[in-house]
C-alpha positions in Angstrom: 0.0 0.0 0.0 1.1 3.3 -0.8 -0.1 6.5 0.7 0.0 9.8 -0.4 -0.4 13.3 0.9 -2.4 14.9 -1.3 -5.4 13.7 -3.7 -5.2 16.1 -7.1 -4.9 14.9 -10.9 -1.1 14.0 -9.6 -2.5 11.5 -7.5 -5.4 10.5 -9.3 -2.8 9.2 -11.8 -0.4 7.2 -10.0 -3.2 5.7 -8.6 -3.9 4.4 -12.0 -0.6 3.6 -12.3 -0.3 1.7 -9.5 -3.7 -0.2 -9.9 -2.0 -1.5 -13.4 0.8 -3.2 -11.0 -1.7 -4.2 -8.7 -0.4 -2.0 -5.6 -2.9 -0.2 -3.7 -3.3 3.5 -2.8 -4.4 5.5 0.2 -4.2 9.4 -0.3 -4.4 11.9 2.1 -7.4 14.1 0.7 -9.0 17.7 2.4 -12.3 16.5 0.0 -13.9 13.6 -0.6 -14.2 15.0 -4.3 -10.7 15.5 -4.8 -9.4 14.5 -8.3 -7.8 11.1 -6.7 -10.1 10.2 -3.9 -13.0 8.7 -6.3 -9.9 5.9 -7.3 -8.0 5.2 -4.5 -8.3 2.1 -2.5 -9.1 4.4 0.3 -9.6 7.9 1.4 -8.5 9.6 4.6 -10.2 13.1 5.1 -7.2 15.4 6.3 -4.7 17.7 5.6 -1.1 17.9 6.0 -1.0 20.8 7.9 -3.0 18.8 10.9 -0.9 18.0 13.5 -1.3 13.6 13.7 -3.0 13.7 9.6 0.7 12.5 8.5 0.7 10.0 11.2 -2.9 8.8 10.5 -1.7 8.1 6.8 1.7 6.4 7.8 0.1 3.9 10.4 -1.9 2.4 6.9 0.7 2.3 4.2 4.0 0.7 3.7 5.1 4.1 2.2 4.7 7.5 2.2 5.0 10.2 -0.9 3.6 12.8 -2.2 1.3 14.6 -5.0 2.4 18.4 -3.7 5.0 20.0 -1.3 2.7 22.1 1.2 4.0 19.8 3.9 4.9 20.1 7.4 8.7 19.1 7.1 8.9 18.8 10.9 5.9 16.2 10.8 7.5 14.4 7.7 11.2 14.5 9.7 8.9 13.1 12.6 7.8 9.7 10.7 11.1 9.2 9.4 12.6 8.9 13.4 9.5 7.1 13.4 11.0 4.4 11.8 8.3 4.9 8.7 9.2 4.9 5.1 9.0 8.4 3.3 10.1 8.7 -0.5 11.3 11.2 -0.7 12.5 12.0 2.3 12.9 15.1 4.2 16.5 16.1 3.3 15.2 15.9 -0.2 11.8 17.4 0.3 14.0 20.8 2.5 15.6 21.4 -1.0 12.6 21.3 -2.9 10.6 23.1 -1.1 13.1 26.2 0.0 13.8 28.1 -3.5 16.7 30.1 -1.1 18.1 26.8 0.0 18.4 25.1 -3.0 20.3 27.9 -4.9 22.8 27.6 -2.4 22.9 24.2 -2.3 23.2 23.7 -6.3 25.7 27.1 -6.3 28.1 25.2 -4.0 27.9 22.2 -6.0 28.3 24.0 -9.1 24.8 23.5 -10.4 24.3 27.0 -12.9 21.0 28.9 -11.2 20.3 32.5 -12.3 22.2 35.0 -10.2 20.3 35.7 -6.8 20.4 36.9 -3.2 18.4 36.3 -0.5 17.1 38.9 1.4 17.8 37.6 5.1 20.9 39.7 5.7 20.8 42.9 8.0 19.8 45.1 5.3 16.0 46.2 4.9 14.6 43.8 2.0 14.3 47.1 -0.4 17.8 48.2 0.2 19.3 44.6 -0.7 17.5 44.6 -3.6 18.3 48.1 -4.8 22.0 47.4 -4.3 21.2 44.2 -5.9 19.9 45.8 -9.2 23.2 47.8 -9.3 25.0 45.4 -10.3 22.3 43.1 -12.1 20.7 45.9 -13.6 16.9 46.6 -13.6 14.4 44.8 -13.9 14.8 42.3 -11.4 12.7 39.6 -10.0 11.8 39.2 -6.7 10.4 35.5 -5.6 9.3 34.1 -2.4 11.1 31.7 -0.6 8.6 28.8 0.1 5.2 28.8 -1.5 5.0 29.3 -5.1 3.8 27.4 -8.4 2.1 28.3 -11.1 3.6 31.9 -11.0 2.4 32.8 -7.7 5.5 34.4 -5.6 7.0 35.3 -8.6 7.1 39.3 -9.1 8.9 41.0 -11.7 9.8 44.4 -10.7 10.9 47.1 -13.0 12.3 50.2 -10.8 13.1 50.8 -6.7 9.5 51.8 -6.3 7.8 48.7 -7.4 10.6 47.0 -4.9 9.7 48.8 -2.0 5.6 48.0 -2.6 6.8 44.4 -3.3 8.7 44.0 -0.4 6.4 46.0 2.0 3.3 43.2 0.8 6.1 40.1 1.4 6.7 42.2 4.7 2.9 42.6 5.8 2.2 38.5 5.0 5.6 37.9 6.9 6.6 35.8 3.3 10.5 35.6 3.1 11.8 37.0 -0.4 15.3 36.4 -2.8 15.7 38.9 -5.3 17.0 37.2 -8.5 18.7 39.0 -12.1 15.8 38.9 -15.1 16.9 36.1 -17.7 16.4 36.9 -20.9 15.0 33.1 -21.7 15.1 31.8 -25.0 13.2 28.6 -23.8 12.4 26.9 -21.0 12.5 23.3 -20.3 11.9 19.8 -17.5 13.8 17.2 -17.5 12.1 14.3 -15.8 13.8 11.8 -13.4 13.4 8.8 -11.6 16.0 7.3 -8.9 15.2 4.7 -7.0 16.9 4.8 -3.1 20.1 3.2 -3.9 20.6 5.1 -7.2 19.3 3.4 -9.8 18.5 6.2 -12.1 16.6 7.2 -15.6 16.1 10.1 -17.2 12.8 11.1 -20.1 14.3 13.3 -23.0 13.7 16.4 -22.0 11.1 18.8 -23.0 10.2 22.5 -24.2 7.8 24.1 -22.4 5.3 26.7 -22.9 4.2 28.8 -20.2 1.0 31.7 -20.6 0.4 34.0 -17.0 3.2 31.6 -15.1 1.4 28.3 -15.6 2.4 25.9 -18.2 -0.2 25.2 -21.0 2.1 23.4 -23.7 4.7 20.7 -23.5 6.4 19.6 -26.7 8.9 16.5 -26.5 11.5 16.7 -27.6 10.2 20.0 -29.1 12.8 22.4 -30.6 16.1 21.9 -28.1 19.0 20.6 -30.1 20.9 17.5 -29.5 24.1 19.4 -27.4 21.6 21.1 -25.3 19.0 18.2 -24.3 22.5 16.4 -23.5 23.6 19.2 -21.3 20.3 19.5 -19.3 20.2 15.4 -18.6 23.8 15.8 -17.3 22.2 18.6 -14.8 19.1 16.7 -13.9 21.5 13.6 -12.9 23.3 15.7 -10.6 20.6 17.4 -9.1 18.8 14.0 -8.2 22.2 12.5 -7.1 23.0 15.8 -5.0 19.7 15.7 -3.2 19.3 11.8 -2.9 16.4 11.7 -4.9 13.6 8.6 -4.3 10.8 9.2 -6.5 10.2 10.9 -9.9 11.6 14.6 -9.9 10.6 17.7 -12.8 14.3 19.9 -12.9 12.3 23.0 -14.5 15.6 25.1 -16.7 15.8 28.1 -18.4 17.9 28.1 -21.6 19.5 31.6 -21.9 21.9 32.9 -24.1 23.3 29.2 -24.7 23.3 28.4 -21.1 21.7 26.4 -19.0 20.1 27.8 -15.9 17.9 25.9 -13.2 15.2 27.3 -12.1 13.2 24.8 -9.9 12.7 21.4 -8.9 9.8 19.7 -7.8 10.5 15.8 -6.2 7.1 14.7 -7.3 5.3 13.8 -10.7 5.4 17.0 -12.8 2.9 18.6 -15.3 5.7 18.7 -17.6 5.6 14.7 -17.5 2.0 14.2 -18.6 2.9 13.4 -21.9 4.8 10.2 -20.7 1.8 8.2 -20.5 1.0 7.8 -24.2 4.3 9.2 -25.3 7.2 7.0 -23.6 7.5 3.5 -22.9 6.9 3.9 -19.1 5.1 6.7 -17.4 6.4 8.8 -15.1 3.3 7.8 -13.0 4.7 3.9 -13.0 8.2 5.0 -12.6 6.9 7.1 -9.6 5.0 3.5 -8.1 8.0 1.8 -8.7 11.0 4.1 -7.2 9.3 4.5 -3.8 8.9 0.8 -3.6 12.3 -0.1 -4.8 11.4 -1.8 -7.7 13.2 -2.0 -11.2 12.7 1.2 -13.5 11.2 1.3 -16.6 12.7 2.6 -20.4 11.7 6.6 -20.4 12.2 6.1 -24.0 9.7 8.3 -26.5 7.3 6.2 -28.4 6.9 8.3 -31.2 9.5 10.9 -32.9 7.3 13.7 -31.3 4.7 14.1 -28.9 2.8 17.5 -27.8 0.7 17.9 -24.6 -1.4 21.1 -23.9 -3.4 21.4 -20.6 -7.1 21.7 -20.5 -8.4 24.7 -18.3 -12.2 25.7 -17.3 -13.8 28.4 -19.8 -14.4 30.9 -18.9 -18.2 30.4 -19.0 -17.8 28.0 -16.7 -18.8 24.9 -19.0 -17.5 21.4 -18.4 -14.9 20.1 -20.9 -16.3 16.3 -19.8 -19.5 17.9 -22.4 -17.4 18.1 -25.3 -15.5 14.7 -25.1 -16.8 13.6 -28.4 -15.7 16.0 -30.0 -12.4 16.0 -28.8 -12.1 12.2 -29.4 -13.3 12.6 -33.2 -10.0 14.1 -33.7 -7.2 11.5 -35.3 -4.8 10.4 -32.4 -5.7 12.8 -29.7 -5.9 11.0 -26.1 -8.0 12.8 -23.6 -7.6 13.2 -19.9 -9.7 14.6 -17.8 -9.5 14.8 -13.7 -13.0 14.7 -12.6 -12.7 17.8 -11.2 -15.8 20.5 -10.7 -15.3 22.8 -13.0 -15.1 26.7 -13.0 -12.7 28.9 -14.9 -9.4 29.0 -15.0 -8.9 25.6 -13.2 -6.9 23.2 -14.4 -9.3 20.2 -15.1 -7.4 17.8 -17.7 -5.1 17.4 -20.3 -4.5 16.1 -24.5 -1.7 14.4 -25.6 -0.8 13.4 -29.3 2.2 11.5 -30.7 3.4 11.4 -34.4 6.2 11.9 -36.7 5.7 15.4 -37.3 6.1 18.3 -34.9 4.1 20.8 -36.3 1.1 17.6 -36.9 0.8 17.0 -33.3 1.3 20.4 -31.7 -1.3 21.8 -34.2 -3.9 18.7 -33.2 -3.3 18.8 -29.6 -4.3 22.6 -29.6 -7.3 21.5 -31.6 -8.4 19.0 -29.4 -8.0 21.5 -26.4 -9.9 24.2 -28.3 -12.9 21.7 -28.8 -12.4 20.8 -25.2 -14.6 23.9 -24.4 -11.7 26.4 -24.0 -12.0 28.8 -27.2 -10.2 31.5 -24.7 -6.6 29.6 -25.0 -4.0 31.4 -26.6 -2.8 30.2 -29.6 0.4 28.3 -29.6 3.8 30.8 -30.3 5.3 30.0 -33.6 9.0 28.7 -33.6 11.1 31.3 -32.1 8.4 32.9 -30.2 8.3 34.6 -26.7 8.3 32.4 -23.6 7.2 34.0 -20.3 9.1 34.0 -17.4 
C-alpha cells in the first residue's frame, strides 16, 4: 500500500498507475471530491498541515510520498525517526521546497542557477534589492522563498518603487523573499527523473515548455532543443537527483538563456511537464513514480513516437465542463484525452490532450485543436517557432 499526501490529478494518476501493477493507494485528501479520492483504494479526510494527519496516513501504508509539497517538514522529519518509510525523504523534500536553499545548495555544487540573493541579511529587503539591481541591472525579479507554483510568488519588478511596494506586501504577510537577475529566456524546459533509493537512475528526454500567465499550457517533447543542449540539461538533472538523494520521480524545471543552461526549480514529485509520458514513452512517469518508492526495477523513459505534444485543459471561462465536449475531442485522429473529474469553473486546471506522431508541427497543431474543442476557445494560440516564452 502506498499513501500519499495529497489527492489532485497527480495522484489521481499514479493511482492508476499503481492499480496497473496491482499496488494499492491510500491518499491523504482535504475533499472527498478530490481528483484522486473517487480511485483510490481508500480515502482519509485530512490535511497535512493537521498535526497527527501525517501520522494517521503512515500507520496504513507501507510508504509515504507525495502529490504536492505544502507539507509540514517537521511532521515528515517526525515519521522518518518514526521508523516509517518516506520517499522522498525530508533532506530531499527541504531542497525542494526552499527556493533560497536550493540555490545555495546547487551554487556550492556547481549547479548554474540565475544569479540571486536572498534577502535575510541585515539590510531592509528594499535596500538589498536596490543594491542588488546595481550590479544586475533593472528589472529584477523578486520570488518568495517557500510557497510558489504556477507563478504565484514570482514578481517581476521594473524600478526601486515597485521594490519597495513588493517587499512592503512580502513584509505585511511575513513571506521571506530572494531577489533574482531577469533572464532573458530563450526557452524553458523539464527534465524528468526517476531514482530509485540506492541510485538506480533514468532520465525522459527532456522537453520544451510553454508557459502563458506563469502556468504551463504546452509541452512539446523533444520540441525544438538541439541535441548538445538536451544532452547538457540530462547531465544537470543527474546531478541534481544525485545531489539531493532523490527517491521518486523529480521535474528539474531550466531556463535556456543565451546558450546556457540555468535551473530554475525542482519539484520531487510527478510533474505537469511529464503528462505526456503516459502515451508518449514506454513507461510513465506515474509507474516510474509507483516503482522508485517501492524499490522496484525502473522502466525505459524512451519516446514512443518521434514527437509528442501535450497542452493542458483549463475551465472556460463560462464556466462549461470540458467532460461535455468529449466527443468531440475524441473525433480528432490520435488525440488522447484526460480529464481529472474535477468541478469545473474557470481557469482551473481540469485535464489534459496528448498526441504522438512523426511530425512536430502535426501533433502540436492537433493537440491545440483537441483543447480548443475541449470547451476552451479563450486559450492562446500556440507561439510559432522562435516565439516569446514567459518568465
Amino acid at each position: 500500500m502506498i499513501g500519499i499526501v495529497g489527492a489532485g490529478q497527480l495522484a489521481r494518476m499514479t493511482t492508476e498507475a499503481a492499480s496497473a501493477l496491482g499496488v494499492d493507494v491510500v491518499v491523504l485528501a482535504e475533499q472527498t471530491d478530490d481528483a484522486g479520492a473517487g480511485i483510490a483504494t481508500r480515502t482519509l479526510v485530512g490535511s497535512p498541515g493537521v498535526p497527527g494527519d501525517l501520522g494517521r496516513l503512515a500507520e496504513v501504508c507501507d510508504v509515504v510520498t507525495f502529490d504536492h509539497e505544502q507539507v509540514d517538514l517537521g511532521e515528515v522529519r517526525a515519521l522518518e525517526e518514526a521508523g516509517r518509510i518516506v520517499r522522498p525523504g525530508s533532506a530531499t523534500l527541504e531542497v525542494a521546497v526552499d527556493k533560497a536553499r536550493m540555490r545555495r545548495r546547487f551554487t556550492a555544487v556547481g549547479i548554474p542557477v540565475p544569479r540571486y540573493e536572498v534577502l535575510d541579511g541585515p539590510a531592509a529587503p528594499s535596500a538589498a534589492v536596490a543594491a542588488f539591481a546595481g550590479t544586475a541591472d533593472w528589472p529584477v525579479v523578486l520570488k518568495a522563498t517557500r510557497g510558489g507554483y504556477d507563478g504565484k510568488g514570482v514578481w517581476p519588478v521594473a524600478d526601486q518603487a515597485e521594490a519597495d511596494e513588493t517587499c512592503a506586501r512580502a513584509a505585511a504577510h511575513q513571506t521571506p523573499l530572494m531577489v533574482e537577475e531577469m533572464v532573458p529566456i530563450t526557452c524553458e524546459l523539464a527534465v524528468l527523473v526517476a531514482r530509485r533509493p540506492q541510485g538506480e537512475t533514468v532520465v525522459w528526454p527532456p522537453v520544451e515548455t510553454t508557459q502563458f500567465g506563469g502556468v504551463c499550457r504546452e509541452v512539446l517533447a523533444p520540441g525544438r532543443l538541439d541535441p548538445a543542449t538536451a544532452t547538457a540539461a540530462v547531465a544537470i538533472a543527474r546531478k541534481v537527483a544525485d545531489e539531493i538523494g532523490l527517491a521518486g520521480v523529480m521535474a528539474v524545471e531550466l531556463f535556456l538563456a543565451q546558450g546556457a543552461l540555468l535551473v530554475n526549480e525542482i519539484a520531487a514529485r510527478p510533474h505537469n511537464s511529464g503528462h505526456w509520458t503516459i502515451e508518449g514513452s514506454v513507461t510513465s512517469q506515474f509507474e516510474n513514480h509507483v516503482r522508485a518508492v517501492l524499490d522496484l526495477p525502473l522502466g525505459d523513459p524512451a519516446l514512443t513516437a518521434p514527437h509528442v505534444a501535450s497542452v493542458n485543459i483549463f475551465g472556460p471561462d463560462d464556466g462549461s465542463d470540458p467532460a461535455t465536449h468529449l466527443g468531440g475531442a475524441l473525433a480528432l485522429a490520435g488525440v488522447h484525452v484526460h480529464l481529472y473529474g474535477k468541478r469545473a469553473r474557470p481557469g482551473r486546471k481540469l485535464g489534459h490532450v496528448t498526441v504522438c506522431g512523426s511530425d512536430l508541427d502535426d501533433v502540436r497543431a492537433r493537440a491545440w485543436a483537441a483543447a480548443r474543442v475541449l470547451g476552451a476557445p479563450g486559450l492562446p494560440k500556440p507561439e510559432p517557432e522562435g516565439g516569446p516564452h514567459e518568465r
